[in-house]
C-alpha positions as CSV (number, residue, x, y, z in Angstrom):
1,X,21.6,-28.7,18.0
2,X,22.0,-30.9,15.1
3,X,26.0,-30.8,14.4
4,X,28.1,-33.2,16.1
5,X,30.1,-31.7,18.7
6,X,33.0,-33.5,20.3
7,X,34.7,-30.8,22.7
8,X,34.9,-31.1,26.8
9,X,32.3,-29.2,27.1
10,X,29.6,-30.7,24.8
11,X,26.3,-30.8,26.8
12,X,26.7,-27.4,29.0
13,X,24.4,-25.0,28.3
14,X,25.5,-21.4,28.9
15,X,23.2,-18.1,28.9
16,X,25.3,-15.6,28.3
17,X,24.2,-11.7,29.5
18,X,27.0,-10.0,27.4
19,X,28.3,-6.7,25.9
20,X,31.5,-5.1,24.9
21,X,34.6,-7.5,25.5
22,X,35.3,-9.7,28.8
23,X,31.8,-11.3,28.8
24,X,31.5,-12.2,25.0
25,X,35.5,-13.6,25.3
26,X,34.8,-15.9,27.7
27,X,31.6,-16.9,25.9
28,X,33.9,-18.0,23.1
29,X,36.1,-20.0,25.0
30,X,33.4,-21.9,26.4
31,X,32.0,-22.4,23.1
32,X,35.5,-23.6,21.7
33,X,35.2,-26.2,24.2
34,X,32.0,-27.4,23.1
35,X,29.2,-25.7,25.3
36,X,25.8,-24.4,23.7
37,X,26.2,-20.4,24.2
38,X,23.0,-18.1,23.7
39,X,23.9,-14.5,23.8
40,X,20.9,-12.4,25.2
41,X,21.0,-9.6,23.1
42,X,18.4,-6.5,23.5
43,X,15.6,-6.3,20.7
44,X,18.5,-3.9,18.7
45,X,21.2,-6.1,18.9
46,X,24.2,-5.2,21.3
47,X,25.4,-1.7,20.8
48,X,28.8,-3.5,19.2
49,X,27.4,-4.9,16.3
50,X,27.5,-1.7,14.1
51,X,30.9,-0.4,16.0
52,X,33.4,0.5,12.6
53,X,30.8,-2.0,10.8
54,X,30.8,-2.2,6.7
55,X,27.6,-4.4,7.0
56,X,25.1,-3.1,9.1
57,X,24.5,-5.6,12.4
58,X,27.6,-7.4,11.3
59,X,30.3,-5.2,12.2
60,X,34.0,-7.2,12.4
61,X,34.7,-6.0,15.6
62,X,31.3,-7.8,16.9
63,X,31.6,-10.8,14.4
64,X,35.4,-11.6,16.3
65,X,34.3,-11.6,19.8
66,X,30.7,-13.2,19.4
67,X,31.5,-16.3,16.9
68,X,30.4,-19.8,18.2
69,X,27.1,-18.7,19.7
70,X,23.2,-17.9,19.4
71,X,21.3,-15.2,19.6
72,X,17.9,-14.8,21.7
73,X,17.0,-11.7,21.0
74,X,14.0,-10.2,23.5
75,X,12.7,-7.4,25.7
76,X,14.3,-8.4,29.0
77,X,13.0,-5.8,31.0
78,X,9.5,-6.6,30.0
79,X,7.5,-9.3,32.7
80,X,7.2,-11.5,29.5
81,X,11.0,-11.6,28.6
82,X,11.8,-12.1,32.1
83,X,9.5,-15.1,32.2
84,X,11.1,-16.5,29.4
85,X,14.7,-16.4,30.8
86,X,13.1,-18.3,34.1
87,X,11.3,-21.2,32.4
88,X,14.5,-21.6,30.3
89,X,17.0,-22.0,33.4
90,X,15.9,-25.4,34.2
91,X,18.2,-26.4,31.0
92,X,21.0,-24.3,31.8
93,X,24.0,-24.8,33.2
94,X,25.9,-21.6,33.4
95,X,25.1,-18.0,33.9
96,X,27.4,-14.8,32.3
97,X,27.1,-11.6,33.0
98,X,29.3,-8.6,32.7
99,X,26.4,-6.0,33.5
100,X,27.2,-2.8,35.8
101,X,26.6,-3.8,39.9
102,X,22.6,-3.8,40.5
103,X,21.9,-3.8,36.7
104,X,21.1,-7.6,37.2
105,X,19.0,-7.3,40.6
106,X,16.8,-4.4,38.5
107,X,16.6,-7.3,35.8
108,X,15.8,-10.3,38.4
109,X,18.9,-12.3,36.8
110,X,20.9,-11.8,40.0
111,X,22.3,-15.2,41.3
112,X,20.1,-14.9,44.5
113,X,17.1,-14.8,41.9
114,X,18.0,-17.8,39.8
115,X,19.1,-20.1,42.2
116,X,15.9,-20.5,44.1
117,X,15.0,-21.7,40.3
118,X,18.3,-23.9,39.9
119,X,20.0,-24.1,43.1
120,X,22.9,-26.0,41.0
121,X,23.3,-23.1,39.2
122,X,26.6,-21.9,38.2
123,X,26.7,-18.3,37.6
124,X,29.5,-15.7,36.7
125,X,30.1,-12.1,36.9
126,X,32.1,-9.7,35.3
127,X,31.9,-6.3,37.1
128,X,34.6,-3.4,36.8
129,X,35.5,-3.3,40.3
130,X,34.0,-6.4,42.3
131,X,30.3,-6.4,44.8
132,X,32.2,-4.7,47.4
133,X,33.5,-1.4,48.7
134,X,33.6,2.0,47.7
135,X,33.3,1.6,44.1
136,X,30.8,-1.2,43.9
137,X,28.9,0.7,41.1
138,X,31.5,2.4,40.0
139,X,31.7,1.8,35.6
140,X,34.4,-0.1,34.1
141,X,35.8,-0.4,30.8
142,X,39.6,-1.5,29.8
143,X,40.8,1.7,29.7
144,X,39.3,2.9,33.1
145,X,40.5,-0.6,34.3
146,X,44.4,-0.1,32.8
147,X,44.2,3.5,34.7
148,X,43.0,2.6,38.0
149,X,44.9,-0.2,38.7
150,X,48.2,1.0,37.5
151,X,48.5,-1.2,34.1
152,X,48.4,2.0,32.0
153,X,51.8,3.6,33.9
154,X,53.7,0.5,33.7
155,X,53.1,0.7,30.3
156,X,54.0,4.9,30.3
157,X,52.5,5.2,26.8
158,X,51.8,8.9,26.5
159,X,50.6,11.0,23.2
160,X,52.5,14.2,22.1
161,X,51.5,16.2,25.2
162,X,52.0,14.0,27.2
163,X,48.7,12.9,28.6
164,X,48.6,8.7,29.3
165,X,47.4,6.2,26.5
166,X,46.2,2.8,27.3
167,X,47.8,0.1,26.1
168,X,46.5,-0.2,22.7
169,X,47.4,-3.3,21.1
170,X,44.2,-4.9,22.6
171,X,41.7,-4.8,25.5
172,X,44.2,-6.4,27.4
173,X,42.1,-6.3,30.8
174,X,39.1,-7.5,28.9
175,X,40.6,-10.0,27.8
176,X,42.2,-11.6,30.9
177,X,38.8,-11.0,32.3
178,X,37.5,-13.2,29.7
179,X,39.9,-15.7,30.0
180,X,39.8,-16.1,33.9
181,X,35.7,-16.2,34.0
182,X,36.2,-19.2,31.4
183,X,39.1,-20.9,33.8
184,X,36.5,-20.4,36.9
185,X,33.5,-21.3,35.1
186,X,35.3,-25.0,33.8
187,X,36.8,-25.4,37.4
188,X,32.9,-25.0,38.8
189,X,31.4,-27.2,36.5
190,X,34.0,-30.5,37.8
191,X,33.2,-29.4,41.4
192,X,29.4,-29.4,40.3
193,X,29.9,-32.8,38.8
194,X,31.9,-34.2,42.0
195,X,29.5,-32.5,44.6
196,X,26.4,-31.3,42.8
197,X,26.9,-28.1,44.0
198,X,26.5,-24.9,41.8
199,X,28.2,-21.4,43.2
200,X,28.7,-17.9,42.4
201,X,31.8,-16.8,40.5
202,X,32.4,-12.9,41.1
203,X,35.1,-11.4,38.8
204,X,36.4,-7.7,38.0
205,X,38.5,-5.7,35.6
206,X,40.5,-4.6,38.7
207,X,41.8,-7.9,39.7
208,X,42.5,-8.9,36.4
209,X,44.6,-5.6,36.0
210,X,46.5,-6.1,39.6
211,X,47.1,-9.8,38.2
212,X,49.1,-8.7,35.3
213,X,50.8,-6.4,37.5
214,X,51.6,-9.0,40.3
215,X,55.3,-8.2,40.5
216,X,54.9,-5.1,41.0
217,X,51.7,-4.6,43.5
218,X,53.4,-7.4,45.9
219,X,54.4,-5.6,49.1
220,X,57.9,-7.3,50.3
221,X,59.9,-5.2,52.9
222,X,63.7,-6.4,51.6
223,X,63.2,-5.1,48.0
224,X,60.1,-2.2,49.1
225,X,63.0,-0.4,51.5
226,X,65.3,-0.6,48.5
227,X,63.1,0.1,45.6
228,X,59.3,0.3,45.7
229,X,59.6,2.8,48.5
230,X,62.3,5.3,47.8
231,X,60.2,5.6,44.1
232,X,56.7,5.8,45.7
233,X,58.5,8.4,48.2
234,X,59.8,10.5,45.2
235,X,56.7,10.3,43.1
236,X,54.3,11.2,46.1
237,X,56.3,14.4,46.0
238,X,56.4,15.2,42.8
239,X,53.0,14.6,42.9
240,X,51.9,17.0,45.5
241,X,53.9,19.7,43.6
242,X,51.8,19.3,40.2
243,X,54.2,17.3,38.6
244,X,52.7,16.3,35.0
245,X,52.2,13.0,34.0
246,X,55.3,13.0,31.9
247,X,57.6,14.2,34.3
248,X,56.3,11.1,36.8
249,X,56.7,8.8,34.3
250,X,60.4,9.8,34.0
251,X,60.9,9.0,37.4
252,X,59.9,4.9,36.7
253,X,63.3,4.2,35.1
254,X,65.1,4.5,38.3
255,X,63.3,1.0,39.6
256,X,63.7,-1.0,36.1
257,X,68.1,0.2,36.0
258,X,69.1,-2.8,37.4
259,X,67.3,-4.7,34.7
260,X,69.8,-3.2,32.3
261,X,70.7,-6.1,30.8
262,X,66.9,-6.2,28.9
263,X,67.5,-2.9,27.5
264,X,70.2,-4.5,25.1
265,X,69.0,-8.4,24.8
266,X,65.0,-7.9,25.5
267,X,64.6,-5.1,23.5
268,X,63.9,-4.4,19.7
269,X,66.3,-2.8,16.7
270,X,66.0,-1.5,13.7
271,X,67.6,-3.8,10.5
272,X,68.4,-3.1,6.9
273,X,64.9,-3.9,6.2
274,X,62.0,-4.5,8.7
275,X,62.7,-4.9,12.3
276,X,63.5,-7.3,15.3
277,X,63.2,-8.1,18.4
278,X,65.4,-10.0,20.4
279,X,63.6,-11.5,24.0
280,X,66.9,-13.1,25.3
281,X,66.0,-13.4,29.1
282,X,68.4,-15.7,30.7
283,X,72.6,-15.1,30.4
284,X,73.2,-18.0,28.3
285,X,70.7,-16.8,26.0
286,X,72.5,-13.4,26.1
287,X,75.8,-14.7,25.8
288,X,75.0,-16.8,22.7
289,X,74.1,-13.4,21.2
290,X,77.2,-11.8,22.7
291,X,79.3,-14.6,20.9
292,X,77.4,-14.4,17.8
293,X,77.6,-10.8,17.1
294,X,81.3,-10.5,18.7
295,X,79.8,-8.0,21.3
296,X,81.2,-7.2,24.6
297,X,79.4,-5.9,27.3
298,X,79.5,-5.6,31.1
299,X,75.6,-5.9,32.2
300,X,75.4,-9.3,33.5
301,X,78.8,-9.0,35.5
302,X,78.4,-9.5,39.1
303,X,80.1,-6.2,39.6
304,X,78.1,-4.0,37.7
305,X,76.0,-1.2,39.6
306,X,73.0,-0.5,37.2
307,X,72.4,2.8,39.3
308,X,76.0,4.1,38.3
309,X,74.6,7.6,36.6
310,X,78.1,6.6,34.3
311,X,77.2,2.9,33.6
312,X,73.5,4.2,32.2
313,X,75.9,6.3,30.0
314,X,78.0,3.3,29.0
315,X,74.6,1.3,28.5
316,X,73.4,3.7,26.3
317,X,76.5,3.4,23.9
318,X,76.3,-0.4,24.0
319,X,72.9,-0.2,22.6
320,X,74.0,2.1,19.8
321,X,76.6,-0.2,18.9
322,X,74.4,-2.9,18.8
323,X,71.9,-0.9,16.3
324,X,74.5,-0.3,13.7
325,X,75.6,-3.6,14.1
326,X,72.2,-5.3,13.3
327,X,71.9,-2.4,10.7
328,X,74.2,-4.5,8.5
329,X,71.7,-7.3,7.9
330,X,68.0,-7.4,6.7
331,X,65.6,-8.6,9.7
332,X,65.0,-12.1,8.0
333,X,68.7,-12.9,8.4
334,X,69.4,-12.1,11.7
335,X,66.2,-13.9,12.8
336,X,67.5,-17.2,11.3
337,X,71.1,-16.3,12.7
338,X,69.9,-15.9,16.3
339,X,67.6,-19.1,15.9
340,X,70.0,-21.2,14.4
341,X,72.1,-20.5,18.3
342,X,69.2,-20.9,20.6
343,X,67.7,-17.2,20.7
344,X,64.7,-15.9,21.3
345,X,63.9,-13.5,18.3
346,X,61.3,-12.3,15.5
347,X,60.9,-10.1,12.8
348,X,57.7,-7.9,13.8
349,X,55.0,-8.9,11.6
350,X,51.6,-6.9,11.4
351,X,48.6,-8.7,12.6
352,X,46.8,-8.3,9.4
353,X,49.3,-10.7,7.6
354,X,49.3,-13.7,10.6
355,X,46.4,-15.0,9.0
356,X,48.6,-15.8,6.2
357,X,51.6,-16.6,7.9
358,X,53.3,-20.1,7.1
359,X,53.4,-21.1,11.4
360,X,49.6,-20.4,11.9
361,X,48.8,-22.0,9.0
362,X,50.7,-25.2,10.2
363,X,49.3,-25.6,13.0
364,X,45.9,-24.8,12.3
365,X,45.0,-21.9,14.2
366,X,42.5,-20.2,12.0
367,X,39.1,-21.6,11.1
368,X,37.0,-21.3,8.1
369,X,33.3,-20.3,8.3
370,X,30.2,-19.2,6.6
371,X,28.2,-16.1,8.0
372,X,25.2,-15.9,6.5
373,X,24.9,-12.4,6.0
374,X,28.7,-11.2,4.9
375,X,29.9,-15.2,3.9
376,X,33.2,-17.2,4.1
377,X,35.2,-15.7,6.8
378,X,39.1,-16.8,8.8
379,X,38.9,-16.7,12.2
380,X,41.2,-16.9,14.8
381,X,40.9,-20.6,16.2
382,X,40.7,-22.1,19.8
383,X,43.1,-20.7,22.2
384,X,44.1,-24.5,22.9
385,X,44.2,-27.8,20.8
386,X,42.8,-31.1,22.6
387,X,43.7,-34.6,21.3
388,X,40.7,-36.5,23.0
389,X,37.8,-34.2,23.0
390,X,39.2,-31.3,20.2
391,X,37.9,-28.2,20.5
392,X,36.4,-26.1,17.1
393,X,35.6,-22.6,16.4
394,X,32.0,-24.2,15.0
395,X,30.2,-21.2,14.4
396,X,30.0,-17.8,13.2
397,X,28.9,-14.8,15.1
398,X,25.0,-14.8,15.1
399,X,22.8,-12.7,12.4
400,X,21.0,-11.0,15.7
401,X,18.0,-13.0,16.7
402,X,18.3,-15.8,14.3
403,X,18.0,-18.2,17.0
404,X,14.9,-17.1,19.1
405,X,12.7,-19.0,18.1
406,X,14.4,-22.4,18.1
407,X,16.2,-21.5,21.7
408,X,12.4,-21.1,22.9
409,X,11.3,-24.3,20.8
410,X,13.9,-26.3,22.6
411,X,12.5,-25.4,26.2
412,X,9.1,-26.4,25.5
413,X,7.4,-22.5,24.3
414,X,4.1,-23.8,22.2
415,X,3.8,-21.9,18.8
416,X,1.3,-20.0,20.2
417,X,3.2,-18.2,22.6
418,X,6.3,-18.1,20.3
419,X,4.2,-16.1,17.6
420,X,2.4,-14.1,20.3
421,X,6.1,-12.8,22.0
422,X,7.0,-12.0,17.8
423,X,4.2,-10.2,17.4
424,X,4.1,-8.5,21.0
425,X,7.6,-8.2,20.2
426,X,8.9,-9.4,23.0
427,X,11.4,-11.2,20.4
């Protein structure tokens, strides 16, 4: 590649077998850090590209979560495409894939395959629910992943009757998927360089979801005979009767009372113009607020019972009090108010304005870039700054296939066979 590239990562070469969301964010990451990523994309493109797109191929959605790579577009389940993917693994590094369970082995890109071509191989799967078990080829997306693993009734997001929404604001499982092959696949590439070994990473939407959900999936007999149980007890009941969805979800409140003090100081209000939200965790924070606002409350007193059916009363009125109290100032105000005294606090601001936003722009975190098919473009920066070896949102999302022939020129393909797989169309 001709540009100069300066991040940790400069050198790695990463094939990346990719759709949807958790393999392509993890692609990017990698990329940020300076690795060569070539996204194996079917002879169509990847179904994404036209998902809510204005320009055909180019789509926004697929522009965001594929920038920083190159696209090899071929027939892989042709004997021609697979033979290209085998004499180009001498010169890679990395392998990521976030195909279905056996999708791979039908393919012969399974890590059994490719190692006995590069035994240093390091290669890294995304599946839904991990190579063993039950529901080894079971389909996952986010949403099935935020159900199944008990993200979606934490959240207890439900539409007007009552059935469960995921949470919306992003993949969130997808993304932590993402993020975690990236950690594994750095953390495998230092133990390759101290030992020359390469290894199998094997990831899944489920963990990921169970991760974010640590607290509560951890099994610890003082608290489970006092919370976790009685709930589960109730709920299996309820349950069994045909309770709906709603009327379970009623029931979580009853473990998250004694957190009563983050329904007043972790919680969000309405203002005299926009809103806020206030994310004081720890007493001092909330008694900077208490002092500030001349508020009295008795949540954080050591004699408080949170599952007083009369203190959830009283808890409700203190929150009402604090709404028409922040009602007499605009958002902006109280935000610099609560700063000015240590506070945790934000006016909620739409994502569509961040880019925009006098902090982000400070600090760098969006990147300018030329697509070549819909032009100069803002994107959302690396996820992390590096003063020796900086990392650099370099390029934008491929124009599908542009890269082909080059990829194949760089492993050592003739002409000849490069116009003979164009006009086979194996590319």
């Amino acid at each position: 590649m001709e540009e100069t590239i300066t991040g940790p990562l400069r050198g790695v070469r990463i094939l990346e077998f990719s759709q949807i969301i958790a393999g392509p964010v993890a692609g990017i990451y990698l990329s940020d850090f300076g690795a060569d990523v070539i996204k194996v994309e079917p002879l169509e493109g990847e179904s994404r590209r036209n998902s809510a797109a204005v320009v055909p191929n180019e789509g926004k959605y697929f522009q965001s979560l594929n920038r920083g790579k190159r696209s090899l577009a071929l027939d892989l389940k042709s004997e021609s495409g697979l033979d290209i993917i085998l004499r180009l693994l001498p010169s890679i590094d990395v392998v990521l894939i976030n195909y279905r369970n056996g999708v791979a082995e039908r393919l012969g890109i399974d890590y059994l395959s490719l190692c006995k071509i590069r035994p240093d191989i390091i290669y890294a799967s995304i599946t839904g629910f991990g190579n063993s078990g039950p529901h080894t080829t079971k389909g996952g997306s986010d949403i099935v992943a935020q159900a199944y693993s008990g993200v979606m009734a934490a959240e207890g997001k439900m539409d007007e009757d009552g059935a469960p929404l995921p949470v919306q604001v992003t993949p969130i499982i997808d993304k932590t998927s993402g993020l975690a092959a990236a950690m594994s696949i750095c953390a495998a590439l230092y133990e390759r360089e101290r030992t020359g070994r390469g290894q199998e990473l094997s990831l899944s939407l489920l963990q990921s979801g169970l991760d974010l959900l640590a607290t509560r999936v951890m099994r610890e007999p003082v608290h489970d005979v006092t919370v976790r149980d009685p709930l589960m007890s109730e709920i299996d009941a309820r349950r069994s009767s045909g309770a709906t969805y709603r009327e379970l979800m009623a029931l979580r409140p009853k473990q998250t009372m004694r957190f009563t003090s983050h329904r007043l100081f972790y919680s969000g209000y309405h203002t005299k113009r926009g809103s806020l939200i206030l994310g004081a965790l720890t007493q001092q924070n909330r008694d900077s607020v208490r002092k500030l606002l001349n508020f009295y409350d008795e949540t954080d007193s050591p004699d408080f019972d949170a599952s007083n059916a009369e203190n959830e009363i009283r808890v409700t009125d203190w929150k009402k009090e604090l709404q028409t109290i922040f009602m007499g100032r605009e958002a902006s105000a109280w935000e610099e108010l609560l700063n000015a005294v240590g506070v945790p606090v934000s006016v909620v601001h739409f994502a569509e304005e961040m880019s925009s936003d006098p902090q982000v722009i400070a600090m760098g975190m969006m990147s300018n870039l030329e697509h070549e098919v819909t032009g100069p473009q803002q994107v959302v920066g690396p996820i992390v700054q590096m003063s020796v070896t900086p990392t650099e949102a370099r390029l934008p999302a491929p124009k599908l296939g542009s890269h082909s022939e080059s990829i194949l020129r760089e492993a050592g393909f003739t002409e000849s066979e490069i116009n003979r797989f164009r006009d086979e169309k194996i590319i």
